[in-house]
N, C-alpha and C positions, 0 to 999 in steps of 0.2 A: 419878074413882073415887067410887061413890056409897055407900061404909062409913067413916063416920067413924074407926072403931073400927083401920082398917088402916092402915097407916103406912106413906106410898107411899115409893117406891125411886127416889131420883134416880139420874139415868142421863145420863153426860156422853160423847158421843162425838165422836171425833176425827178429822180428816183431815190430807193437806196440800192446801193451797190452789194454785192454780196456779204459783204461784212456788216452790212447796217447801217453806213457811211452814206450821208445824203450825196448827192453830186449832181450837177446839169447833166444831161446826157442830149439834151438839143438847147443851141441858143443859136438864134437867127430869123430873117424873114419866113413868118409863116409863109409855108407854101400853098395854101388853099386862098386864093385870088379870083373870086369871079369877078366881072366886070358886063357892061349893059351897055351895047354902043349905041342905044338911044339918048344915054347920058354920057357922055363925055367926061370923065374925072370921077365917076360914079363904080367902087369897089366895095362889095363885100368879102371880107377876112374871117373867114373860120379858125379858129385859134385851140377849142377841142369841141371834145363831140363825150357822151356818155350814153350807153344804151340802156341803162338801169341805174335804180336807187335799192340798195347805196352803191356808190359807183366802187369800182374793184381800183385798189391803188397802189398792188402790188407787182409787178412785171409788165404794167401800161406803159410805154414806150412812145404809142402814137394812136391817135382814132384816128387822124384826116382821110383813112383810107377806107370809110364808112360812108353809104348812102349820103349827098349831097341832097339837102330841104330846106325850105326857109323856116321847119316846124323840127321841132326836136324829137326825136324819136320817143314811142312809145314808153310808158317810165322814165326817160331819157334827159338828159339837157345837153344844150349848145351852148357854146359862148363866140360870140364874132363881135368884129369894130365895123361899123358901113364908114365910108365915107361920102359923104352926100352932096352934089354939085349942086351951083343952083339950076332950080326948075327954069326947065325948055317950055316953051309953050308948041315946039313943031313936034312933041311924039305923039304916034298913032298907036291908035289902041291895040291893032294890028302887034308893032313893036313892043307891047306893055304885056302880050299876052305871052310873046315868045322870048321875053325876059322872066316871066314865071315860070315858062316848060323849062327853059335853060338851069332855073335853080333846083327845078324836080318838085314844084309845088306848084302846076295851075288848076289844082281846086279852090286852093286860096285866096286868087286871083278878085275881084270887084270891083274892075273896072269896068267902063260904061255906065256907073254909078251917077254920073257928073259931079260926082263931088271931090274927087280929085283920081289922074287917072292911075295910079299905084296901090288905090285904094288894096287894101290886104284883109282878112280875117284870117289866124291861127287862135284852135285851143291851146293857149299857152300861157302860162306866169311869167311876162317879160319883165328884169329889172333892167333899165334904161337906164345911161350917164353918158350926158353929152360932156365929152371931151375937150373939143373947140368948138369955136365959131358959135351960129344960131339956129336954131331949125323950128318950124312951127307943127306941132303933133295936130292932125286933122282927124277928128271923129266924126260920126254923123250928124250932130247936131253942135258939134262947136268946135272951135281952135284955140289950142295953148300954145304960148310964144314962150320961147325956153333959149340959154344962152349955155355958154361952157359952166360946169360945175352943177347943172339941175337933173334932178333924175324925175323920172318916171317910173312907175309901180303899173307897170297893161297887163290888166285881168280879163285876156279876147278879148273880141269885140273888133270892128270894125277900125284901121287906122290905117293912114299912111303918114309920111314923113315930107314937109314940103320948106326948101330953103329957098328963102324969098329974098335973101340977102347977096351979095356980089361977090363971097369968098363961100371955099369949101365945109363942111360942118363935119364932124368925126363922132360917131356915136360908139358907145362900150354896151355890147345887148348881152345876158344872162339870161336864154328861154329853158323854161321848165316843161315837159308836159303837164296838160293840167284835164279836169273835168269838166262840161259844160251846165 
């Protein structure tokens, strides 16, 4: 990771060994690190990836090396930590647009919405747990001010994430595919 400023996401995974023996077989800095240089201190950490239910958890070793989305693969879940800087007010939507093509999801994309420009839509079951800091969840018609320790239950639907506060915020996201 070449941001000081991020504060990488150990990630320990497990198997059993030929004998039926659990053991770590990875513990270290997740290596899936995007980053948005319209935000400065802003990382998303993919941590695993699953392409079906129920997920197979016998000789899984590693997904990171699976299609890169801000949406979980069909049947599918992700699990990632963002780290969230506070909000710029100088990015163009220009740069908001090609921070979605970079994650491999600008259909997702809604911004020029004006109502914030990250604005996102995924079909997905997100379970959300803010980590650190504060972040405010912006929907269409309202905003929720959340602090370390609160979670969120995002059943789609329109959102972005907006820190309004002077330090970094850290969130733990659990996406499921889900139906519309």
């Amino acid at each position: 990771m070449s941001n000081p400023s991020i504060k990488p996401t150990r990630r320990i995974v497990t198997v059993e060994d030929s004998d039926g023996t659990s053991i770590a077989c990875a513990d270290g800095p997740s290596p899936d690190v995007r980053t948005d240089p319209a935000r400065p201190g802003f990382a998303s950490t993919r941590i695993w990836l699953t392409e079906g239910t129920p997920a197979p958890i016998v000789g899984v070793r590693e997904t990171l090396d699976l299609a890169h989305s801000l949406r979980p693969p069909s049947e599918g879940s992700v699990c990632r930590v963002l780290t969230i800087p506070p909000d710029t007010d100088n990015v163009t939507e220009g740069e908001v647009r090609a921070y979605f093509e970079t994650m491999g999801s600008p259909d997702v994309c809604r911004c020029g919405d004006g109502t914030h420009p990250y604005m996102q839509c995924t079909d997905s079951l997100d379970f959300c747990i803010v980590l650190e800091g504060e972040i405010t969840l912006v929907l269409d018609m309202e905003e929720v001010s959340l602090k370390a320790e609160d979670t969120v239950i995002l059943q789609g639907g329109n959102h972005a994430w907006s820190n309004r506060s002077d330090r970094s915020c850290r969130l733990f996201i659990s996406q499921h595919d889900g139906t519309a």
